[in-house]
Every structure is written in C-alpha cells, then in structure tokens.
C-alpha positions as CSV (number, residue, x, y, z in Angstrom):
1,X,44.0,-8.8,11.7
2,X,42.6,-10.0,8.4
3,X,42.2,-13.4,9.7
4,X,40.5,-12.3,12.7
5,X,38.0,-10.0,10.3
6,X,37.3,-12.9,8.1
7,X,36.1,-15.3,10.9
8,X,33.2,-12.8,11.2
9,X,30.4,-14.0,9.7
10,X,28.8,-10.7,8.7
11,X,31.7,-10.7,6.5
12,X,30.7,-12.3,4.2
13,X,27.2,-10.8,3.2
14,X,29.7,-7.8,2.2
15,X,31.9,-10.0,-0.3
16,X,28.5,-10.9,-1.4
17,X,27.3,-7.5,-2.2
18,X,30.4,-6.7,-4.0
19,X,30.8,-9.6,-6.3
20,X,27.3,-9.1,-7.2
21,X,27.9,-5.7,-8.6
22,X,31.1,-6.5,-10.0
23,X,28.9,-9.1,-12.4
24,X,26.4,-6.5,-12.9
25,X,29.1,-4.2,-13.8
26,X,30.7,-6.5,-15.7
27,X,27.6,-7.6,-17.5
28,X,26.5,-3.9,-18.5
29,X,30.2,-2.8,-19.5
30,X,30.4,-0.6,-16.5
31,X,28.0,1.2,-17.8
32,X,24.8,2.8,-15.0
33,X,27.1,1.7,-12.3
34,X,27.1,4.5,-10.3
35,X,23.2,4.5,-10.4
36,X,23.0,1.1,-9.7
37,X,25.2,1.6,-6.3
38,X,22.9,4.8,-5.4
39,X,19.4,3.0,-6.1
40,X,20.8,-0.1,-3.9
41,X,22.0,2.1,-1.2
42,X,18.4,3.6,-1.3
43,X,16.5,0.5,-1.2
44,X,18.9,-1.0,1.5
45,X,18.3,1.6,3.8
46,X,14.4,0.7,3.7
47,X,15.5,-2.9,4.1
48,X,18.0,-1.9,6.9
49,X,15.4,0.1,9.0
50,X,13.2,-3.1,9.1
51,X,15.8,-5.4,10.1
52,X,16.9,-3.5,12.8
53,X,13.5,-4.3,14.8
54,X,13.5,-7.9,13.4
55,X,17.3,-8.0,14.8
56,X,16.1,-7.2,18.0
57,X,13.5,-9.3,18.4
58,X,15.2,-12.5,16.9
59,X,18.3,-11.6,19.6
60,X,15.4,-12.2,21.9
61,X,15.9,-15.7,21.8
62,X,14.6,-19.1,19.8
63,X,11.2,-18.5,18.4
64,X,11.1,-14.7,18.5
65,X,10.1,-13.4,15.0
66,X,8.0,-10.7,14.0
67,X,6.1,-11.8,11.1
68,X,3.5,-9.0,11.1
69,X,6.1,-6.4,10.0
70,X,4.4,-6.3,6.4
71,X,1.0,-5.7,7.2
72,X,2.0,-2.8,9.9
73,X,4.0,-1.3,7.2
74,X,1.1,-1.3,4.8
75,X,-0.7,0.0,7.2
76,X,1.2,2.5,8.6
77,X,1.9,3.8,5.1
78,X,-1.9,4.6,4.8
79,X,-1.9,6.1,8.0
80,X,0.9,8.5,7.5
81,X,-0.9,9.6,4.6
82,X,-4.2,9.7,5.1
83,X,-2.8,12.5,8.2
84,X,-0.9,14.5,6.2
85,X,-3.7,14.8,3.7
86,X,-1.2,16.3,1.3
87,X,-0.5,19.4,3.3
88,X,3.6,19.5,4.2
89,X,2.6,21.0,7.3
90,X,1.3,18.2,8.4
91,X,4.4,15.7,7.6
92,X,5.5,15.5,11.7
93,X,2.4,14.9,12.5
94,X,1.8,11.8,9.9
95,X,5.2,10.4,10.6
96,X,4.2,10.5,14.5
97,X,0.9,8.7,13.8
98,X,2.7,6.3,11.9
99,X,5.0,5.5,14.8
100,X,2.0,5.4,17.1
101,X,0.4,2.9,14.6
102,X,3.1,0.7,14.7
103,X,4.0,0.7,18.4
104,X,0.3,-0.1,19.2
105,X,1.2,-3.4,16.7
106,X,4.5,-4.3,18.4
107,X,2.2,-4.1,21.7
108,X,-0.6,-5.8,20.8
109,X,1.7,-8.6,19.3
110,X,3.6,-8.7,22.7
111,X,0.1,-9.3,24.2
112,X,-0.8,-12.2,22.6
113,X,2.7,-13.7,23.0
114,X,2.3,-12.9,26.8
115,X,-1.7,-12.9,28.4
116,X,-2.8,-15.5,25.6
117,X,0.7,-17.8,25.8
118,X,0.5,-17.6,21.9
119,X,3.9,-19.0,20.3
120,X,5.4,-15.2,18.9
121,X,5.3,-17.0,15.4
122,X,2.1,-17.8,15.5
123,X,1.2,-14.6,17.5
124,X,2.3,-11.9,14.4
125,X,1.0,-14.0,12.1
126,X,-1.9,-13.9,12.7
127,X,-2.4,-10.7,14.4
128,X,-0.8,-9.7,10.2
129,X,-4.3,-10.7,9.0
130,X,-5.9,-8.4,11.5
131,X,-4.1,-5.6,10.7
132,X,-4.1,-6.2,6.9
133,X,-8.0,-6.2,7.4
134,X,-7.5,-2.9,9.2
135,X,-5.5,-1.6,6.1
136,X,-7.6,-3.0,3.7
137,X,-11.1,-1.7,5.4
138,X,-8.8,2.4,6.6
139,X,-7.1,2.5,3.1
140,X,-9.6,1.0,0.8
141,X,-7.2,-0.4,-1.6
142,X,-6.8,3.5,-3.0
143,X,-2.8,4.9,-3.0
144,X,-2.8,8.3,-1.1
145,X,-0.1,10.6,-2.4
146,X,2.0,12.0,0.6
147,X,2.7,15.8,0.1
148,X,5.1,17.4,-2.1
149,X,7.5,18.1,0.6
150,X,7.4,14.6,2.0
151,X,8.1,13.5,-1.6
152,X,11.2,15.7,-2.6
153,X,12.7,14.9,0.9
154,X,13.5,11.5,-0.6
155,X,15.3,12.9,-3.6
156,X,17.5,15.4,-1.8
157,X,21.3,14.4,-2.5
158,X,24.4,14.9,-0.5
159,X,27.6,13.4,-2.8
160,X,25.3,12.0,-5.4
161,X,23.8,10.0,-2.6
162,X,19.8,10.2,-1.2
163,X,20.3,11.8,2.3
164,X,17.5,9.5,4.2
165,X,20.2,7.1,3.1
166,X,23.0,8.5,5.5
167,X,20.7,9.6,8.1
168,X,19.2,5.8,8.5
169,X,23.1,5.0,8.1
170,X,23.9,7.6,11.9
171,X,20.1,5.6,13.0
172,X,22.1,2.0,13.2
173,X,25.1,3.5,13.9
174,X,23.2,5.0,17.4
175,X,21.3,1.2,17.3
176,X,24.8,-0.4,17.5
177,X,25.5,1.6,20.5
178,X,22.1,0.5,22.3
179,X,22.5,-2.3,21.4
180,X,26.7,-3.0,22.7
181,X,26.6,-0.2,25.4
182,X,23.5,0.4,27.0
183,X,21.3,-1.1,29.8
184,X,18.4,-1.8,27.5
185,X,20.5,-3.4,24.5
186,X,22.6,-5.8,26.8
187,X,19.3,-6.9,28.7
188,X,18.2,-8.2,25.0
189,X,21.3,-10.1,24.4
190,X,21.3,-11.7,28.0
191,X,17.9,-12.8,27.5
192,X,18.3,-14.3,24.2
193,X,21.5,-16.1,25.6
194,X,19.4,-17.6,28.7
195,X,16.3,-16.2,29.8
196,X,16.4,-17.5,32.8
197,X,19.9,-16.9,34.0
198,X,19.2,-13.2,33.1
199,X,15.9,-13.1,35.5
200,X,18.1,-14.1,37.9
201,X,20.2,-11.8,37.5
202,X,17.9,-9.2,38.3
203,X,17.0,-8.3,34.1
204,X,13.5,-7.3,34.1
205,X,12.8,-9.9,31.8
206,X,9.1,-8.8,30.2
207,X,9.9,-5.1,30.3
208,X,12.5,-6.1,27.9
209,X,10.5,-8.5,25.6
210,X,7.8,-5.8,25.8
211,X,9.8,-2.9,24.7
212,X,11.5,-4.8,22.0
213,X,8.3,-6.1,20.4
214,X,7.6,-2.2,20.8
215,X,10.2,-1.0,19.1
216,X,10.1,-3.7,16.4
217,X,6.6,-2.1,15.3
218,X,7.8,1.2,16.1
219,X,10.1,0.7,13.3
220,X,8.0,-0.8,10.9
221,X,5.7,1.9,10.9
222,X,8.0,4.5,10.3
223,X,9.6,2.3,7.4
224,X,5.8,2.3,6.2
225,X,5.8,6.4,5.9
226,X,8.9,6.2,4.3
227,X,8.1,4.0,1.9
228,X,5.3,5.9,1.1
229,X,6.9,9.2,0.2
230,X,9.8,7.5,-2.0
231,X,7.2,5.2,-3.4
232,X,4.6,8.2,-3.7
233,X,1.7,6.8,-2.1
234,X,0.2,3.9,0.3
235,X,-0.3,0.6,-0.6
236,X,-1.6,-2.5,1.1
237,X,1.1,-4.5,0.0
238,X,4.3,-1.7,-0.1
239,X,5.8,-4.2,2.5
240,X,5.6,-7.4,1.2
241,X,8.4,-7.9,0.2
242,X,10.3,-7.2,3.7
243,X,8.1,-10.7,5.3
244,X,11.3,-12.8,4.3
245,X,13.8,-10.3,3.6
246,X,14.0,-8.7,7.5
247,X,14.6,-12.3,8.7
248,X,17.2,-13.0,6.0
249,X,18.9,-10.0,6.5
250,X,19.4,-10.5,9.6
251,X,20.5,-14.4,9.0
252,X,22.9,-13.3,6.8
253,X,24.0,-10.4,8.6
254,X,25.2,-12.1,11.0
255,X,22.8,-12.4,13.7
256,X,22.2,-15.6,15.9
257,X,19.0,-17.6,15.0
258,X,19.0,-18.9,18.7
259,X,19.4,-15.5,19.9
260,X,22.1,-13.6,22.2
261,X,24.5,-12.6,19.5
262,X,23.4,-9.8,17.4
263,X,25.4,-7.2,14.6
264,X,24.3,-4.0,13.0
265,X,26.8,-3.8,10.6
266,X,26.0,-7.4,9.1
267,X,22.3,-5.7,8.0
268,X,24.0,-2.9,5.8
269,X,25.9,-6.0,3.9
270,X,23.3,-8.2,4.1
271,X,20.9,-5.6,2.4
272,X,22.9,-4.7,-0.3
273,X,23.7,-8.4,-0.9
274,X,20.0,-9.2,-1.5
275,X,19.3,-6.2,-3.2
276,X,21.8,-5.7,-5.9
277,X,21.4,-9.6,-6.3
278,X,17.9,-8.8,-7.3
279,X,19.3,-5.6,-9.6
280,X,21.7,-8.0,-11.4
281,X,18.7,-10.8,-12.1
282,X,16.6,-8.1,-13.6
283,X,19.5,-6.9,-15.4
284,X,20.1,-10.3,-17.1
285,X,16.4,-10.7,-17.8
286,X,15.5,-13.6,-15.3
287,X,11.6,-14.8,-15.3
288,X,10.6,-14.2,-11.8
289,X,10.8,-17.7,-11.0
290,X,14.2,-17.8,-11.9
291,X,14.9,-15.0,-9.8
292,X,13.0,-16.5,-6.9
293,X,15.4,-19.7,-7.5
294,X,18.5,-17.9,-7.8
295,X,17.6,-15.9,-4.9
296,X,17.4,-19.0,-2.7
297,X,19.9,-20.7,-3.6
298,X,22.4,-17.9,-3.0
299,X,21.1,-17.4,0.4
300,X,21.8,-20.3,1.4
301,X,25.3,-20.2,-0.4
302,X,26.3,-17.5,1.9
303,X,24.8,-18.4,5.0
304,X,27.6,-21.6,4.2
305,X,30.1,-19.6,3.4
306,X,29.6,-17.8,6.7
307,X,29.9,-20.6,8.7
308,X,26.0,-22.1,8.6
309,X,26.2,-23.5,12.1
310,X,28.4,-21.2,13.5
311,X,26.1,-18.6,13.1
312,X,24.9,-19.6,16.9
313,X,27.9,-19.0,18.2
314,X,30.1,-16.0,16.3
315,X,29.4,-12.5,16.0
C-alpha cells in the first residue's frame, strides 16, 4: 500500500510542504508555527482555486495554457469592487459580475485559439495585455475597498482555521468528482490523451475546449474577488504572482504537461509546497533574488524527485 502511494507523483509535493515547515519550525524554535500553517493554508487556497482552471486546461492537451489568468484576476478584482461600491448588499451581485468578467475572458481567449487559429499560448498572452489595458483604463490604478462584510468574511474561523479555506477545500473536492466521474470531466481527459481518437468517439470535441477555457476564466475571476476582500482592495497586479505559480502547481501536483492525466489532490500539496517555501525564505531573510533562485531550483528538485519524465504518464 505504501509502495503503491509513493509511486504517485503528487506525493511528493506533500513531503515537500512538510519538510519545508519542519525547517521553518525548526529555524524559529517552534515558535509562530501554528500561524504559519493557518496563513499558508490561506494563501494556498487562493493558489488552489486558480490551479484548478489552469489544471483543466493544461489536461486539455500539449500547448493548452492559460497565461491570461493574471490580468483577468486583476481585473476581475476591480470589477467586483467597483459593483459592490462598499454596500454588503451588494456582495452577490459583485462576486456574479466578477464571474461574468472572467467567463467573458475564458471565451474570448477560446476565440482566438479557435476563429483566428492562434497557438492558445500565444492567444492568452496576448489577449493578458488587452485586458490589463481594460483594468488599467476601468480601475485607474486606484485600490477599491470591498465592503465590510465582504472583508470580515475572510477572517471568520472554524478550528482556528479561515473558513473560505475549507469551503474552497469541499470546491476541489466536488472538482475531483467532475473531473473522475462525470461526462464533462472525462471528455477533458480523453481529449488531452488524443484529440482525435476522442472525436471519434463521438466527444464533442470544441464544446469541451470551449467550456474549459470557460471555466478557466470563470475561476480566475472569482479568485480576483476573493483576493480582493482578504487583500482589502483591487489592484492591477493582485494576480501576478499566480502567472507561474498556476502552471507550477499543477506540474508539481501531479498533472501531465502533455495532457490526459490530471489530480486535484496534487494542487493542495503543491500549493502549500510553494508557499510555505516562500514563508521559510522570508523567514531566513533571503534577498528576493535569492528567494527567486531558491525557488527554482527546488521546483525543479521536486519535479525529479517525482519522477520528471514520468510525469506524462502517472497520476
């Protein structure tokens, strides 16, 4: 049983996480652990939300990335806030328009990739400096505060623990299901394994890609209003940091780079790797371009220890 465990790559981004706190824990004298573990869970979950969408897309097959996921959270950020104006009344409504605003990315990206034949790397990127043009001009570079409601919602506790944590915790639980047990979910996986045996099959190929690329934005937007109530405010660049980290979370995680083979439990460990790897940097003082170096080559540790090229074929 343990053998058979340990042959799954996903594994590993797990051991990762948990030797990286145990040297933070060890550094500090065990002291701020417990806050540590909480603030990583937290900032996992954001992490975890986005990498579901990029997991999706990236199942989808070689070359399917999403590299607009940045800009459509800044910019979904701005546009949850700007329609709440403040007023908690008005939180459904900005966390719907935020959804919208991302969806209407994931299409417009699919669009490119499918009317104008545009390679989907090339496709998000640049349809990212639309968008951030969009942010820039609807935002004007000011940080809207969301309202007070939206705010405490991120600091409500069950067990010492955020709730939005467990709550995004049952959303990739019900993902894992989509993704293993239902129509949609195993149309992604046969397409990323062979496009066009799946058409053949009868797998409405485009629907599919369409939806996906859907979702994918759909995701990032509502990553962008949450964001901006734990961050308190919109901000053009509150989702820079999730350009690389979506993709590696999902390398790491477990996911295949050529697509087909996909794992929602691989993100949680993958995102707690990369973020308490970050804490534990900080915590020992690292310039940033240490931290940038460290990063890297740690990555790419792990992705060894997984297996590296048997990341195509295991699960």
């Amino acid at each position: 049983m343990l053998a058979k465990i340990l042959r799954k790559p996903w594994i590993w981004s797990f051991a990762g996480a948990l030797l990286v706190f145990l040297a933070s824990a060890a550094f500090t004298g065990g002291q701020g652990a417990g806050g540590v573990a909480v603030a990583a869970l937290s900032l996992a979950a954001f992490t975890v939300v986005v990498g579901v969408g990029q997991m999706f897309v990236i199942s989808l097959g070689p070359g399917n990335v999403d590299l607009s996921l940045p800009a459509n959270i800044g910019l979904a950020s701005a546009v949850a806030m700007k329609v709440m104006g403040g007023v908690d009344s008005m939180i459904v409504v900005g966390i719907a328009a935020a959804l919208l605003s991302g969806v209407a990315i994931g299409i417009f990206n699919y669009g490119l990739i499918r009317v104008l034949r545009i390679p989907p790397i090339i496709a998000t990127l640049s349809s990212s400096f639309i968008i951030q043009s969009i942010d820039i001009s609807y935002g004007r570079g000011l940080q809207v505060k969301p309202p007070e409601g939206f705010a405490a919602f991120t600091d409500w506790k069950l067990a010492g623990v955020p709730l939005f944590v467990f709550l995004i915790m049952a959303f990739s639980a019900a993902m894992a299901v989509v993704l293993r047990r239902m129509i949609y979910g195993r149309s992604v996986l046969a397409v990323g394994q062979n496009m066009r045996a799946a058409w053949l099959a009868g797998v409405k190929v485009e629907r599919v890609r369409f939806l996906t690329y859907a979702l994918c934005g759909a995701l990032g937007g509502l990553s962008g209003s949450l964001l901006a109530a734990y961050f308190r405010g919109s901000s053009v660049d509150i989702g820079a940091e999730y350009l690389l980290a979506s993709i590696a979370v999902v390398v790491i995680g477990g996911t295949s780079v050529s697509g087909g083979r996909a794992n929602v439990p691989g993100l949680w460990g993958a995102a707690l790797f990369l973020v308490l790897l970050q804490i534990m940097l900080n915590t020992f003082g690292a310039e940033p371009g240490v931290r940038l170096l460290v990063t890297g080559i740690v990555i790419i540790g792990v992705i060894t220890a997984a297996g590296g090229n048997r990341l195509s074929s295991a699960s």
